[in-house]
Residue frames as qw, qx, qy, qz and C-alpha x, y, z in Angstrom:
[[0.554, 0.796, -0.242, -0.020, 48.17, -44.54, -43.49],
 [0.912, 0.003, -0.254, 0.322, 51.28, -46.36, -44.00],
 [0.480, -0.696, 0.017, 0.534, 54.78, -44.87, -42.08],
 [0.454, -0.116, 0.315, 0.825, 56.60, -44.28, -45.09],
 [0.120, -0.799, -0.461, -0.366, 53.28, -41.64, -46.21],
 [0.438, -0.882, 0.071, 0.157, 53.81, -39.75, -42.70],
 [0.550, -0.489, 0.312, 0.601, 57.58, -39.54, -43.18],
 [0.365, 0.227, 0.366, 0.825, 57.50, -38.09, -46.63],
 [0.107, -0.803, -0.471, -0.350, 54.43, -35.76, -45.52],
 [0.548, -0.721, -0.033, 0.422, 56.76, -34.64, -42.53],
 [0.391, -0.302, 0.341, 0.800, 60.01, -33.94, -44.68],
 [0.185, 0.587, 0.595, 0.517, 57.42, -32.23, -47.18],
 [0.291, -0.936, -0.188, 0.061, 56.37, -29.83, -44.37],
 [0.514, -0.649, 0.238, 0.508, 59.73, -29.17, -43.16],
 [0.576, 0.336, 0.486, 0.565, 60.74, -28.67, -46.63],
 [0.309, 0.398, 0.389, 0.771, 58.47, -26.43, -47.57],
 [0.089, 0.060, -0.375, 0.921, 57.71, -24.59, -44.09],
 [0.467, -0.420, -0.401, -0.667, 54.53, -25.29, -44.58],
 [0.377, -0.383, 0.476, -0.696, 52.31, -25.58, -40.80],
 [0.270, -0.079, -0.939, -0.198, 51.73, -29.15, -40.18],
 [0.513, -0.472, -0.519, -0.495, 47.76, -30.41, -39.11],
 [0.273, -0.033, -0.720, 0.637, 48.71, -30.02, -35.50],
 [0.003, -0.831, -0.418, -0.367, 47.82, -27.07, -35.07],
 [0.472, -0.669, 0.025, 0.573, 50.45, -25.34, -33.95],
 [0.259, 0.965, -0.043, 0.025, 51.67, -21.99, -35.30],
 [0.543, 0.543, -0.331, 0.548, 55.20, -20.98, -35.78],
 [0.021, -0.610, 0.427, -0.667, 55.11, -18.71, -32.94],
 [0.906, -0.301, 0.026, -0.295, 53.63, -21.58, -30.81],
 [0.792, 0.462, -0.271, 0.295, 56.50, -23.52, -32.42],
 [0.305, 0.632, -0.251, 0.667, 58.84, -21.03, -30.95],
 [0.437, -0.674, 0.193, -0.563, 57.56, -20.73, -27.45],
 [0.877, -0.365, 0.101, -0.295, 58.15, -24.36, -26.77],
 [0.807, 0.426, -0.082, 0.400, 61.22, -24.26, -28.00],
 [0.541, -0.761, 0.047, 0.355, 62.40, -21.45, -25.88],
 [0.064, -0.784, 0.495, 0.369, 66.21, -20.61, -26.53],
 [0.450, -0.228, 0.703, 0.502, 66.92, -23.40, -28.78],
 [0.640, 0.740, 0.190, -0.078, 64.93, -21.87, -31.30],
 [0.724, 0.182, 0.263, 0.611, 67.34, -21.08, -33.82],
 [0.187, 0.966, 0.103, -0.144, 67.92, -17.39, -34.45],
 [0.687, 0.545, 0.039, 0.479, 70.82, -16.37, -37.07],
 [0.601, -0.374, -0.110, 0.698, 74.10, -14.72, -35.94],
 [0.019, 0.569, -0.155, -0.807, 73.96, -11.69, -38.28],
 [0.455, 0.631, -0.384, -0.498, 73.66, -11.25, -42.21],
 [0.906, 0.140, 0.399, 0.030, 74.17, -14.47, -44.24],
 [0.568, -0.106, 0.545, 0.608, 77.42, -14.86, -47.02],
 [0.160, 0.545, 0.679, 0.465, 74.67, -14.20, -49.86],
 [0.035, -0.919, -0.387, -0.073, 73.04, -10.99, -48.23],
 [0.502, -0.557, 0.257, 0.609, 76.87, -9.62, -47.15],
 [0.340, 0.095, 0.571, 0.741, 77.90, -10.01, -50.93],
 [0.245, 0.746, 0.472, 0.400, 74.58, -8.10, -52.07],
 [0.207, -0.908, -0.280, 0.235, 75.17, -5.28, -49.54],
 [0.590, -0.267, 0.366, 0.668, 78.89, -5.03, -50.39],
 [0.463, 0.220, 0.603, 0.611, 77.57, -4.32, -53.93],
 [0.069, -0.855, -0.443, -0.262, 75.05, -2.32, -53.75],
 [0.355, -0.865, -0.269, 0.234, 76.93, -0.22, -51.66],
 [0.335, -0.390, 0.375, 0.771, 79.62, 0.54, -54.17],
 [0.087, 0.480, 0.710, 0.508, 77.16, 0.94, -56.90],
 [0.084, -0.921, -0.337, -0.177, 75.93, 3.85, -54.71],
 [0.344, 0.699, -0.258, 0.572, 79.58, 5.11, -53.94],
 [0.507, -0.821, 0.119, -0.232, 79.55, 4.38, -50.51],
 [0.799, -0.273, 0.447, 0.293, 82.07, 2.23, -50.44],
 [0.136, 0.691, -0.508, -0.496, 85.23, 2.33, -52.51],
 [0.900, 0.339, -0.215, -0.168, 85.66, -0.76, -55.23],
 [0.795, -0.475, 0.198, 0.321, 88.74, -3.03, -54.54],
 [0.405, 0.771, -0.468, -0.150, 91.96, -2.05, -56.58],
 [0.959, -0.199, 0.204, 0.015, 93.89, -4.85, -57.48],
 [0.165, 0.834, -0.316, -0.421, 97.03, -5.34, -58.74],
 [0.720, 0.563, -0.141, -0.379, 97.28, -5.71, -62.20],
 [0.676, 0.484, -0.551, 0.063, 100.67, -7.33, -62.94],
 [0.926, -0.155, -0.283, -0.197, 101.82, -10.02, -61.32],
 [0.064, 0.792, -0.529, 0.299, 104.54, -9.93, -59.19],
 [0.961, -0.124, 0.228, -0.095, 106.70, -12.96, -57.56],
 [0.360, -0.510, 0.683, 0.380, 109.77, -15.07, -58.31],
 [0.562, 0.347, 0.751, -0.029, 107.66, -16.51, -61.09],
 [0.430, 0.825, 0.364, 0.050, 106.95, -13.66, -63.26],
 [0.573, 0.160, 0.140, 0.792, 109.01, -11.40, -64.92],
 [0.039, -0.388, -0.247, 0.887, 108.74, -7.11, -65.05],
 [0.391, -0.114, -0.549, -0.730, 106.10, -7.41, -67.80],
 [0.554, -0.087, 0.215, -0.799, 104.63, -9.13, -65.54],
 [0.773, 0.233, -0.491, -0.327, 104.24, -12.58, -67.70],
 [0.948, -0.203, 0.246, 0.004, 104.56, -16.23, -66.36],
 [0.271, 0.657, -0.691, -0.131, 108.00, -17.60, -66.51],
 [0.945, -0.032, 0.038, -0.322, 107.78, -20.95, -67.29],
 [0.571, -0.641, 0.483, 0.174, 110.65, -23.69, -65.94],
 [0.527, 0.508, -0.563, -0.384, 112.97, -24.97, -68.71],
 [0.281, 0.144, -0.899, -0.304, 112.03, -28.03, -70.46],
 [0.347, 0.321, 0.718, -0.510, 108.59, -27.84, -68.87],
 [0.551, 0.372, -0.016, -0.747, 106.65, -26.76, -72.15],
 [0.534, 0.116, 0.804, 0.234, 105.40, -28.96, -74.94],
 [0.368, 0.462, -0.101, -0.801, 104.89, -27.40, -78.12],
 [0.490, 0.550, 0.171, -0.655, 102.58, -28.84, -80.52],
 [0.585, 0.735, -0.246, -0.238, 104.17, -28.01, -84.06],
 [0.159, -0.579, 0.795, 0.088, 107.23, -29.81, -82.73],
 [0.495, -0.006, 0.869, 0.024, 105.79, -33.15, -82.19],
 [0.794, 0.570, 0.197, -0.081, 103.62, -32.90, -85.72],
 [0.410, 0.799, -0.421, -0.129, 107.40, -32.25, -87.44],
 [0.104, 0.293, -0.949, 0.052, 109.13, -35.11, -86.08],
 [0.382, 0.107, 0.913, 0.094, 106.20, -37.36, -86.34],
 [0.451, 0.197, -0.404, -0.771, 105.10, -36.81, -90.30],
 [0.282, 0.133, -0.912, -0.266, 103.35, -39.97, -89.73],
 [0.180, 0.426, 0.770, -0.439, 100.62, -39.26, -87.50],
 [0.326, 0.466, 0.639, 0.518, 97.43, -38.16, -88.49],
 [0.067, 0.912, 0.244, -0.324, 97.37, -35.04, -87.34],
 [0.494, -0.402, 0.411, 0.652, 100.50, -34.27, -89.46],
 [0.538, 0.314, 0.703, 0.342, 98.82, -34.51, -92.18],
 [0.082, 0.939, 0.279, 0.182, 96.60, -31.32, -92.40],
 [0.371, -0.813, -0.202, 0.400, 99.69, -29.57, -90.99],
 [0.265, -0.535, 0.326, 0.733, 101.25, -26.82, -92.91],
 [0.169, 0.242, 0.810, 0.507, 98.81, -27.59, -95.72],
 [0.339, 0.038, 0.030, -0.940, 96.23, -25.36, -97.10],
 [0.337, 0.267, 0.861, -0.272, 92.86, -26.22, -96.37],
 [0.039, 0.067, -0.271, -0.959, 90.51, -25.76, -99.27]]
């Protein structure tokens, strides 16, 4: 068979973990591999986050509390974004001083 056959029939095994026609097992695998088998440091990102959840969903854990209003040289005591002056751009302005585009047109007219 040709090479480029064997090299997609390899990265097919390894893909999908399947045992290739050696005939070697995993744990065969493993023995001859010794310590550089791979072997995982702890929990994975993805199984952390489920445990996390699940474990406030059964009260063992508390939920986080965040807080709500924003706080900062930025915001005000409501909390709200203050935004710098002459940073905004409103809209309605530029359709009133240009009546000559077309979005002007439909503005301030009823649509029927």
């Amino acid at each position: 068979m040709s090479d480029q056959y064997e090299y997609l029939r390899r990265q097919h095994i390894l893909a999908t973990h399947m045992e290739p026609d050696t005939g070697y097992t995993k744990e065969m695998i493993k023995e001859i591999l010794g310590s550089s088998w791979p072997e995982p440091p702890g929990e994975s990102g993805n199984e952390l986050r489920k445990r996390k959840g699940r474990e406030m969903r059964e009260g063992k854990i508390p939920y986080p509390v965040y807080n709500a209003k924003k706080t900062g040289p930025n915001f005000d005591e409501n909390g709200k974004y203050i935004y710098p002056p002459g940073s905004g751009f409103r809209y309605t302005d530029y359709l009133r001083n240009n009546p000559d585009s077309t979005e002007a047109s439909s503005y301030g007219n009823k649509v029927s």
